[in-house]
Backbone of each chain as ProteinMPNN parsed JSONL, in Angstrom:
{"seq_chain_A": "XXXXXXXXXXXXXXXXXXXXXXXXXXXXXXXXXXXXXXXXXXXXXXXXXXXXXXXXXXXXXXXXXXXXXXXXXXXXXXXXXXXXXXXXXXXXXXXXXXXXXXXXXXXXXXXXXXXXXXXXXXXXXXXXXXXXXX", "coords_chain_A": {"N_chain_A": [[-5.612, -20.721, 26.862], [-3.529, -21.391, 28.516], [-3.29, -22.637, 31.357], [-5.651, -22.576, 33.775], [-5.983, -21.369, 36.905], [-7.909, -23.188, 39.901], [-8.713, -23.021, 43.29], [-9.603, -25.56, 45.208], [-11.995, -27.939, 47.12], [-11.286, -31.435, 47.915], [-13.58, -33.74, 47.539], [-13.867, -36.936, 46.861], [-13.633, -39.759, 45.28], [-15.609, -42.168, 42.824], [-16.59, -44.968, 41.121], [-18.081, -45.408, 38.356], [-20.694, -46.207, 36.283], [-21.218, -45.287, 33.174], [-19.478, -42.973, 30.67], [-20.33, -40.499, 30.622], [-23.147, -38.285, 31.144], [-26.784, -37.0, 33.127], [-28.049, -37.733, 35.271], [-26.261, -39.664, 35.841], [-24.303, -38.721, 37.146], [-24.769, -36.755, 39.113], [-26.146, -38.85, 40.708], [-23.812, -40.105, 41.302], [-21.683, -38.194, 42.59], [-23.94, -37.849, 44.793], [-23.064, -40.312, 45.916], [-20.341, -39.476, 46.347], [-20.422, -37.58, 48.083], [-22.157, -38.039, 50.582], [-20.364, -39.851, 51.33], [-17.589, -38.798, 52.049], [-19.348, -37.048, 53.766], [-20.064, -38.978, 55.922], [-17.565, -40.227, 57.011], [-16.209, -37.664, 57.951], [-13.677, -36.76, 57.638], [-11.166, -34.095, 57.593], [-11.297, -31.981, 54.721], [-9.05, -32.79, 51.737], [-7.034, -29.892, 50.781], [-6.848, -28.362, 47.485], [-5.626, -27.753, 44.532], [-6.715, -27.06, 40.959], [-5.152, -26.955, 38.11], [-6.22, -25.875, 35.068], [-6.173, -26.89, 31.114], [-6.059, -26.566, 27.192], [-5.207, -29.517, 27.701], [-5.661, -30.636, 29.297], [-6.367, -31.989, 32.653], [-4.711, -30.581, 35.633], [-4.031, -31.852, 38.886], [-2.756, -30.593, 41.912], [-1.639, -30.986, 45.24], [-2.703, -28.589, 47.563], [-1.464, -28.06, 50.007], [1.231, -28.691, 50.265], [2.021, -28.673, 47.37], [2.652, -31.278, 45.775], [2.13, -33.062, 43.608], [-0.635, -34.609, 42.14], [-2.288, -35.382, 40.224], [-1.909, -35.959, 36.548], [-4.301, -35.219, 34.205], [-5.102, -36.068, 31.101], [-6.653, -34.604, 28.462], [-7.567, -36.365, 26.669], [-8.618, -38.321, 28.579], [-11.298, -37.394, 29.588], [-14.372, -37.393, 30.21], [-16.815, -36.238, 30.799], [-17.75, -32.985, 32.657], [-19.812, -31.44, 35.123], [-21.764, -29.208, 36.909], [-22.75, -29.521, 39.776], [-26.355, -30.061, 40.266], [-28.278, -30.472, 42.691], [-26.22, -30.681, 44.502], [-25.205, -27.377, 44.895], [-22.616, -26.206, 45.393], [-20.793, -27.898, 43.787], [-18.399, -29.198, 41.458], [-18.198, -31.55, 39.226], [-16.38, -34.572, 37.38], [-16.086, -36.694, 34.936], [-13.4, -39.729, 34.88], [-11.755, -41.835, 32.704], [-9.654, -44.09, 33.46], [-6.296, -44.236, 34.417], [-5.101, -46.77, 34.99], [-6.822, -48.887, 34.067], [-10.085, -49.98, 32.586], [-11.844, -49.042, 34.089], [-14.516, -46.575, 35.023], [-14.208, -43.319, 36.43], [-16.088, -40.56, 38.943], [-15.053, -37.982, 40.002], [-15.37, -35.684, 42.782], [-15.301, -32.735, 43.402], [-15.481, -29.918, 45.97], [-16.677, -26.647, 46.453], [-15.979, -22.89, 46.956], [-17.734, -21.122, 46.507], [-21.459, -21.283, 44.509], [-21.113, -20.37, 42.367], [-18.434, -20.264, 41.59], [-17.996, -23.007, 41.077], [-19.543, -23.151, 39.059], [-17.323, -21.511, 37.129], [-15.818, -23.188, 37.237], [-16.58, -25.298, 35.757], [-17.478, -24.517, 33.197], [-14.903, -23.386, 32.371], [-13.516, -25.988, 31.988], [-14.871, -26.755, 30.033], [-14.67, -25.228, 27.845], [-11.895, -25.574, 27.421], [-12.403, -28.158, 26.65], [-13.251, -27.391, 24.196], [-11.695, -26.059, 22.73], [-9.546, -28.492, 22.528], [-10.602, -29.936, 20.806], [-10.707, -28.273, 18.629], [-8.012, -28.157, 18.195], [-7.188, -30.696, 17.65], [-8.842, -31.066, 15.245], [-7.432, -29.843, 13.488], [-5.435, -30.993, 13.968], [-5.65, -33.494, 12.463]], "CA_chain_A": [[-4.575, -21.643, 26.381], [-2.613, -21.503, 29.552], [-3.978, -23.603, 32.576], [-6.538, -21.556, 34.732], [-5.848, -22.384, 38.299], [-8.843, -23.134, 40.751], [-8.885, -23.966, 44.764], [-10.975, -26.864, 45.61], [-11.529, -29.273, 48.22], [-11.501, -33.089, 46.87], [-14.659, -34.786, 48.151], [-12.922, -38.257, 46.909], [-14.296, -40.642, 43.754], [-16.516, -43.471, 43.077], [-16.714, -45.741, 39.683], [-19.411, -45.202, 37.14], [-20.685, -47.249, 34.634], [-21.512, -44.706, 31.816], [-18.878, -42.004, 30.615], [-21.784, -39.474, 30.639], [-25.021, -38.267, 31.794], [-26.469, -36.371, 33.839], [-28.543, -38.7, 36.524], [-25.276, -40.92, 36.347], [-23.223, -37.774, 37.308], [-25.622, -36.694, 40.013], [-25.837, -39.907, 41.667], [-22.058, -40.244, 41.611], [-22.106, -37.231, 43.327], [-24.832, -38.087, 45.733], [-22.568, -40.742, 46.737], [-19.374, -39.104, 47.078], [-20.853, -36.311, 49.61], [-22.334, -39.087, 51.561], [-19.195, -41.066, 51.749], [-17.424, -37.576, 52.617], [-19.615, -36.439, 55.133], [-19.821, -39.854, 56.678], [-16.028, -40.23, 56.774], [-16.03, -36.823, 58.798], [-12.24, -36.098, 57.715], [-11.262, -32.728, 56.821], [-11.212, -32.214, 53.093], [-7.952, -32.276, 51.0], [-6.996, -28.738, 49.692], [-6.489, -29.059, 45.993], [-5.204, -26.665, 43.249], [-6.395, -27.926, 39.995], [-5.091, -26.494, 36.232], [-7.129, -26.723, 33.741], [-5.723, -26.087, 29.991], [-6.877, -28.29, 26.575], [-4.613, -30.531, 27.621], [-6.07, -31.658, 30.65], [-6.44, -31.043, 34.068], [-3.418, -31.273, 36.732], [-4.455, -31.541, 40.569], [-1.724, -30.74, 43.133], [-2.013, -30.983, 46.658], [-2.296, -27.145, 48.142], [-0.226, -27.762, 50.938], [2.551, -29.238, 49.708], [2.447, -28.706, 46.073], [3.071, -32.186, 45.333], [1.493, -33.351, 41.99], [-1.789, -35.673, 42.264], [-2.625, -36.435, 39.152], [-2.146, -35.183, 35.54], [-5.307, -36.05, 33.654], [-5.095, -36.188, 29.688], [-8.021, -34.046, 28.279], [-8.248, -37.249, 25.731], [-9.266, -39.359, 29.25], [-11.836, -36.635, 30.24], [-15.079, -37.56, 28.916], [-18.143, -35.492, 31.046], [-18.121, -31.982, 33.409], [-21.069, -30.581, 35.494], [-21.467, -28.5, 38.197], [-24.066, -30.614, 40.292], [-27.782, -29.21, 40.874], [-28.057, -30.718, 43.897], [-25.174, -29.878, 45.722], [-24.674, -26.457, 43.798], [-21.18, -25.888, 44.862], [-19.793, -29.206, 43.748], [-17.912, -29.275, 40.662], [-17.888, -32.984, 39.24], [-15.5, -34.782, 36.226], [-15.5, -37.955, 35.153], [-12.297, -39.726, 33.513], [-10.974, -43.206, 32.572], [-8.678, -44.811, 34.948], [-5.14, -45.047, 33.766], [-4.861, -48.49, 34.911], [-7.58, -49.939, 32.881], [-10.941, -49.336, 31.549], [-12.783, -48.003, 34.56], [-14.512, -45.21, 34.679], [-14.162, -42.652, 37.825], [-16.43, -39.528, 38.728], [-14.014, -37.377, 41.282], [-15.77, -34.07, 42.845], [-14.612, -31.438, 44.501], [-16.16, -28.782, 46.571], [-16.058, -24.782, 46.12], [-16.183, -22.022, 48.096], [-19.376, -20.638, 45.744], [-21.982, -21.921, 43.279], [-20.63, -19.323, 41.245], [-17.047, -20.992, 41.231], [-18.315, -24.315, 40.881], [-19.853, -23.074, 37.44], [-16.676, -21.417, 36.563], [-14.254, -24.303, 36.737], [-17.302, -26.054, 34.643], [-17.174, -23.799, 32.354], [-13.771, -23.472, 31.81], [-13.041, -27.023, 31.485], [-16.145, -26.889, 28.725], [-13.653, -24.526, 27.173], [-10.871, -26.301, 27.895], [-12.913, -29.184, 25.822], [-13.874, -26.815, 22.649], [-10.025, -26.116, 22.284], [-8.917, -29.526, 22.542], [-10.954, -30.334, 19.831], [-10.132, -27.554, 17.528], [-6.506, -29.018, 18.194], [-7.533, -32.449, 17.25], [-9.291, -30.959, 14.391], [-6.673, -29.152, 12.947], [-3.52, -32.012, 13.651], [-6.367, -34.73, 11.864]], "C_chain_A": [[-3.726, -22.126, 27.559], [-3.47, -22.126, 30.879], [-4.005, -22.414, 33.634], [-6.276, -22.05, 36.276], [-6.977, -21.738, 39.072], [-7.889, -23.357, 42.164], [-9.491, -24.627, 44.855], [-10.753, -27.561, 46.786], [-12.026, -30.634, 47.562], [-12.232, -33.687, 47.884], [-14.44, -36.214, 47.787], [-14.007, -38.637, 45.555], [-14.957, -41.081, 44.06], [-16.527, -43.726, 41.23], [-18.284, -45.171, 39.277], [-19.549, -46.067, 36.137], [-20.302, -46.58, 33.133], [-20.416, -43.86, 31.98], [-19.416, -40.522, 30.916], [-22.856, -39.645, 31.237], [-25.043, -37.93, 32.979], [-27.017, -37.051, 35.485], [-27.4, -39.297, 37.424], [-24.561, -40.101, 37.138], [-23.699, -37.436, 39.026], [-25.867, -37.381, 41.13], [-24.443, -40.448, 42.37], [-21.805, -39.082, 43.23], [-22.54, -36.925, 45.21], [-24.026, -38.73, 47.057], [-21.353, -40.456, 47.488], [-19.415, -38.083, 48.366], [-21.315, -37.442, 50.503], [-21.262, -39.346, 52.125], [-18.027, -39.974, 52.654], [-17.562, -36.986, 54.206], [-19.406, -37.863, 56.055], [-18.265, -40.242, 57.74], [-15.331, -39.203, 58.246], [-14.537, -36.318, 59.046], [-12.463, -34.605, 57.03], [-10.652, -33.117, 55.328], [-9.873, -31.903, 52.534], [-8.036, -31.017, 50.301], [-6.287, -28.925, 48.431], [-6.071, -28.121, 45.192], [-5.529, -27.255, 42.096], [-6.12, -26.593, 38.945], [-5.885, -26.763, 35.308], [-6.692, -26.111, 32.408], [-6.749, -26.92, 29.066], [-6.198, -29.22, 26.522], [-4.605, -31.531, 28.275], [-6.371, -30.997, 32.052], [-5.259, -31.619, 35.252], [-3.84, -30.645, 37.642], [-3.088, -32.016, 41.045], [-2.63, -30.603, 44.237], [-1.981, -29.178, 46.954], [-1.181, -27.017, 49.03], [1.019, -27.89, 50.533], [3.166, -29.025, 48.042], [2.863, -29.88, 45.458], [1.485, -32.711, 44.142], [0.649, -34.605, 42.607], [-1.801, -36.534, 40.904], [-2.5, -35.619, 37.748], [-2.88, -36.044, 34.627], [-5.226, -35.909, 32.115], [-6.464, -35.497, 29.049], [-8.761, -35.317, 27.877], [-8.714, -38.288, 26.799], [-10.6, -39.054, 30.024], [-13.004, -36.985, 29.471], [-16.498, -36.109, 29.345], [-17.332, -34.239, 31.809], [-19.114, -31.579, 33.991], [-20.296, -29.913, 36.827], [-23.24, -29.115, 38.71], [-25.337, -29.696, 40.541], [-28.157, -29.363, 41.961], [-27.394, -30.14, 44.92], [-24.637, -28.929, 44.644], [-22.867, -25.913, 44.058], [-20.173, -27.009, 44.682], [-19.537, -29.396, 41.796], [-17.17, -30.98, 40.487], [-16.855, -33.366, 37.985], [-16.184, -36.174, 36.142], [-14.506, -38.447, 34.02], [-12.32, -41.335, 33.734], [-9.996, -43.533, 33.305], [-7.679, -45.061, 33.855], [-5.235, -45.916, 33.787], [-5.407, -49.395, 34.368], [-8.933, -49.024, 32.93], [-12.262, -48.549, 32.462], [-12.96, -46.622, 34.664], [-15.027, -44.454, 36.003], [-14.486, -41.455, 37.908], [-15.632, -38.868, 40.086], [-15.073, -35.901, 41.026], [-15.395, -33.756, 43.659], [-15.513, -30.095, 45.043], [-15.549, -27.201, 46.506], [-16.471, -24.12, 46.725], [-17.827, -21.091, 47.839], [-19.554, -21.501, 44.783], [-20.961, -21.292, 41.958], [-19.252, -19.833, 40.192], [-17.231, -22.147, 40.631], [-18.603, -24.515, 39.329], [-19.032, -22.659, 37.007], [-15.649, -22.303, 36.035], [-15.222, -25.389, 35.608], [-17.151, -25.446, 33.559], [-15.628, -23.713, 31.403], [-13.037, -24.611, 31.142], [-14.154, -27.022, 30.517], [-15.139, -26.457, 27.623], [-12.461, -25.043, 26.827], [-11.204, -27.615, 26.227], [-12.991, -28.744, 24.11], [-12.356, -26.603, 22.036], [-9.313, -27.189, 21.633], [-9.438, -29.961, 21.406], [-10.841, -29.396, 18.425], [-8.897, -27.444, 17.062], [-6.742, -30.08, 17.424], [-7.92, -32.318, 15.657], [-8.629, -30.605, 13.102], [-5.373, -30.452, 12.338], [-4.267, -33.064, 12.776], [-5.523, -34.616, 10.368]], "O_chain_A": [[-3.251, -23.262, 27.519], [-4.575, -21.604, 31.028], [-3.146, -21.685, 34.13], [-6.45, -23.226, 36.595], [-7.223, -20.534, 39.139], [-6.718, -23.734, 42.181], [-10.542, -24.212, 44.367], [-9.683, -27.767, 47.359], [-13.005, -30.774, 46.828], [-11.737, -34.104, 48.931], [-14.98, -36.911, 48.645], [-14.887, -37.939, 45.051], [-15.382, -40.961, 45.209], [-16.483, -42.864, 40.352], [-19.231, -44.682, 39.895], [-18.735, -46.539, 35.343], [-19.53, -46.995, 32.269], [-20.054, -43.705, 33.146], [-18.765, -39.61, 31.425], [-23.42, -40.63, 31.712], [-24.184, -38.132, 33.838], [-26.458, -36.855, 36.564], [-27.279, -39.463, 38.637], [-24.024, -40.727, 38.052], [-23.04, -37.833, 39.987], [-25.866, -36.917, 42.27], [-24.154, -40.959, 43.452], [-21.795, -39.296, 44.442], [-22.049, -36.358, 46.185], [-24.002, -38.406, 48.244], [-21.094, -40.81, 48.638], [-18.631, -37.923, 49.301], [-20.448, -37.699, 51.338], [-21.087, -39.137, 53.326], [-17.652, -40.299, 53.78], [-16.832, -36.681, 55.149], [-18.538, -37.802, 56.926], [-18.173, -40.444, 58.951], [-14.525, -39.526, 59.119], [-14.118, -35.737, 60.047], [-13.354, -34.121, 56.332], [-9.932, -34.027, 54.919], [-9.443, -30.777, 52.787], [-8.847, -30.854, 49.389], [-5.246, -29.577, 48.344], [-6.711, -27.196, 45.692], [-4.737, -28.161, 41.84], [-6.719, -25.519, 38.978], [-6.161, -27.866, 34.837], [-6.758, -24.883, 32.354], [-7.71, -27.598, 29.431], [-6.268, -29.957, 25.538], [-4.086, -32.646, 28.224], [-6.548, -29.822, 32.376], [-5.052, -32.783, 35.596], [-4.077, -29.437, 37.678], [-2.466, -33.062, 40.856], [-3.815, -30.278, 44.296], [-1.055, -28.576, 46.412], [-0.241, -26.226, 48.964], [1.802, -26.94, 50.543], [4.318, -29.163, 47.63], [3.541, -29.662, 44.453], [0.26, -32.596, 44.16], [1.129, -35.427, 43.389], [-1.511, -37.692, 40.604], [-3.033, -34.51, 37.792], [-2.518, -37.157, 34.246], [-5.557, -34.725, 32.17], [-7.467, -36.161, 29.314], [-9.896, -35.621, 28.246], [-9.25, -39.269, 26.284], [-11.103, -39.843, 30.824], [-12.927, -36.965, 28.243], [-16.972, -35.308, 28.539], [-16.117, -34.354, 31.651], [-19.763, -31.062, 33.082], [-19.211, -29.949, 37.409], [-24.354, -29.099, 38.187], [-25.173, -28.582, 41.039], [-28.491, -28.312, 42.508], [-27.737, -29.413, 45.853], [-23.892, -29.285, 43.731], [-22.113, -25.418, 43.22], [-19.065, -27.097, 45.212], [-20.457, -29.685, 41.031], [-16.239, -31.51, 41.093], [-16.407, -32.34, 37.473], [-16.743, -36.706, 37.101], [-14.477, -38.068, 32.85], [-12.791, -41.929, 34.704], [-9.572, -42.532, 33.883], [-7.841, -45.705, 32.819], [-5.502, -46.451, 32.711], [-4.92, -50.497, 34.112], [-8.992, -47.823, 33.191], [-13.193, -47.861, 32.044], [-12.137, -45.718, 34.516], [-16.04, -44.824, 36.596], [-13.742, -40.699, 37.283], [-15.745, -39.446, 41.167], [-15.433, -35.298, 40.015], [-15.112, -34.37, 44.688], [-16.16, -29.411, 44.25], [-14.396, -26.769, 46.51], [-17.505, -24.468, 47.294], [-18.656, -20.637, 48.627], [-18.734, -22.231, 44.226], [-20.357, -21.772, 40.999], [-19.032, -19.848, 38.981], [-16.607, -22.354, 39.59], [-18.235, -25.412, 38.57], [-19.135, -23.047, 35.844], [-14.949, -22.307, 35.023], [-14.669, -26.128, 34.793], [-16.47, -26.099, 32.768], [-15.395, -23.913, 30.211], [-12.263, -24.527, 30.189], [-13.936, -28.163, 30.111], [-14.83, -27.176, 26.673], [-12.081, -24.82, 25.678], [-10.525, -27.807, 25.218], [-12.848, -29.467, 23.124], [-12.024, -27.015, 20.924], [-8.66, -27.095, 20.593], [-8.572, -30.546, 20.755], [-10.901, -29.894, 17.301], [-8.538, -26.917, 16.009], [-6.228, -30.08, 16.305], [-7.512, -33.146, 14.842], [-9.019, -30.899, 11.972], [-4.796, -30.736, 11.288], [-3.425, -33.727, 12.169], [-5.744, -35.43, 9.471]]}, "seq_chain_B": "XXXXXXXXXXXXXXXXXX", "coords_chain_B": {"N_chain_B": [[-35.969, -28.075, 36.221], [-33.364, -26.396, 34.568], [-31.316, -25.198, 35.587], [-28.812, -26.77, 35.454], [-25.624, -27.334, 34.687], [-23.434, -29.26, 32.751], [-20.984, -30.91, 30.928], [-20.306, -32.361, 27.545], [-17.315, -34.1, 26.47], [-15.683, -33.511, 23.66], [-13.287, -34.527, 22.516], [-13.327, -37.032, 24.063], [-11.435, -40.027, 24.757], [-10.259, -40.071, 21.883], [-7.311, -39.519, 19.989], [-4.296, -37.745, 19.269], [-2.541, -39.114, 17.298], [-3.34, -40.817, 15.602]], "CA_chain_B": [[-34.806, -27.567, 36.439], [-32.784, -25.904, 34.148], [-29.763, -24.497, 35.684], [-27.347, -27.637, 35.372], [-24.413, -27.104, 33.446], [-22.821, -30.387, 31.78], [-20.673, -30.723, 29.02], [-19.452, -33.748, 26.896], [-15.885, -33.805, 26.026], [-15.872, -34.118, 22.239], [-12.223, -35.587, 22.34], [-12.708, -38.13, 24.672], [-10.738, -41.138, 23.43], [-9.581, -39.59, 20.693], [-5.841, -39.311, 20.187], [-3.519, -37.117, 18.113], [-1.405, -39.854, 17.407], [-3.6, -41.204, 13.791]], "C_chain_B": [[-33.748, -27.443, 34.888], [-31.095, -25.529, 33.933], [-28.454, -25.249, 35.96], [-26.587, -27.267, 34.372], [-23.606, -28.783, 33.699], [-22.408, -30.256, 30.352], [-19.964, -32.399, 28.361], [-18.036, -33.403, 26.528], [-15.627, -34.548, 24.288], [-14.474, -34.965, 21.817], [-11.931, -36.728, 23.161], [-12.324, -39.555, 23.915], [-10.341, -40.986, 22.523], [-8.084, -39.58, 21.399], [-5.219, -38.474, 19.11], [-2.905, -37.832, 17.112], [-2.255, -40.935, 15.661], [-4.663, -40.422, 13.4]], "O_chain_B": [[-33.484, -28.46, 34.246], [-30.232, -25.516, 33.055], [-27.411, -24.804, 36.44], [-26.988, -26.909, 33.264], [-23.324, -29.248, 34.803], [-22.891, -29.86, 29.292], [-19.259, -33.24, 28.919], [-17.777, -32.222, 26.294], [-15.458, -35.715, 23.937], [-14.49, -35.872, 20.985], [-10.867, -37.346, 23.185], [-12.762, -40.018, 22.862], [-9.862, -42.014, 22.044], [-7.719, -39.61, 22.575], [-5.72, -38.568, 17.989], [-2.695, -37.268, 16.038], [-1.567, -41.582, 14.871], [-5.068, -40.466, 12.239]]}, "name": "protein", "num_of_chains": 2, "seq": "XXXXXXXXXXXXXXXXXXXXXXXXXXXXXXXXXXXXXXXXXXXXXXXXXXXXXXXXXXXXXXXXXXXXXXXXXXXXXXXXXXXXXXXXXXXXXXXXXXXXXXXXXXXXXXXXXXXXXXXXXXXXXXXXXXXXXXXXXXXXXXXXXXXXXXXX"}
């Protein structure tokens, strides 16, 4: 019920067409490690929360607030097969109707599947909320 | 392959709010 806190490092976004899926997710993915490694900056340290209410990323260093995401703008989760310690999202763009897969890197596969997991959890909640206030 | 984990978010777009 209470927001699980991870470490991560934020490998940065990229748009998506579909809300879902797992190719689309994958390829997203593909490209943000590319764009990443290319880039050759060091990676933002990240703290994210995850409750069913959403997920809130601060900065590590600073503690200054990134982003607080709305579960209801959250549509997919994986933890990539590819790159196994990359824990992916994708959400709706406040500002309008695009749709943005953000991943982040983990210190293990292991982790990578827990913060998937949890936000899965995170998801089964939110909807037994939803289900309940209907 | 097998060992992907993905999940859908069954409230996406949904709202509390009707």
């Amino acid at each position: 019920q209470e927001g699980m806190v991870f470490h991560l490092k934020y490998l940065g976004v990229t748009m998506v067409e579909q809300p879902k899926g797992e190719e689309l997710s994958a390829a997203a993915v593909k490209r943000i490690v590319a764009t990443a490694k290319a880039s050759g900056k060091k990676l933002q340290k990240v703290t994210l929360s995850v409750s069913p209410r959403g997920i809130i990323l601060y900065d590590s260093a600073s503690n200054q607030l990134i982003e607080n995401i709305s579960i209801y703008r959250i549509s997919y989760c994986t933890a990539d097969k590819m790159h196994d310690k990359v824990f992916a999202y994708i959400v709706q763009s406040q500002h309008n109707e695009t749709l943005e897969c953000h991943a982040f890197l983990c210190s293990k596969r292991k982790m990578a599947q827990a913060v998937t997991l949890t936000v899965a959890q995170a998801f089964r909640v939110a909807f037994e909320y939803w289900q309940t206030a209907k | 392959n097998t060992n992907t984990i993905h999940f859908d978010n069954p409230v996406y777009q949904k709202t509390t709010e009707d």
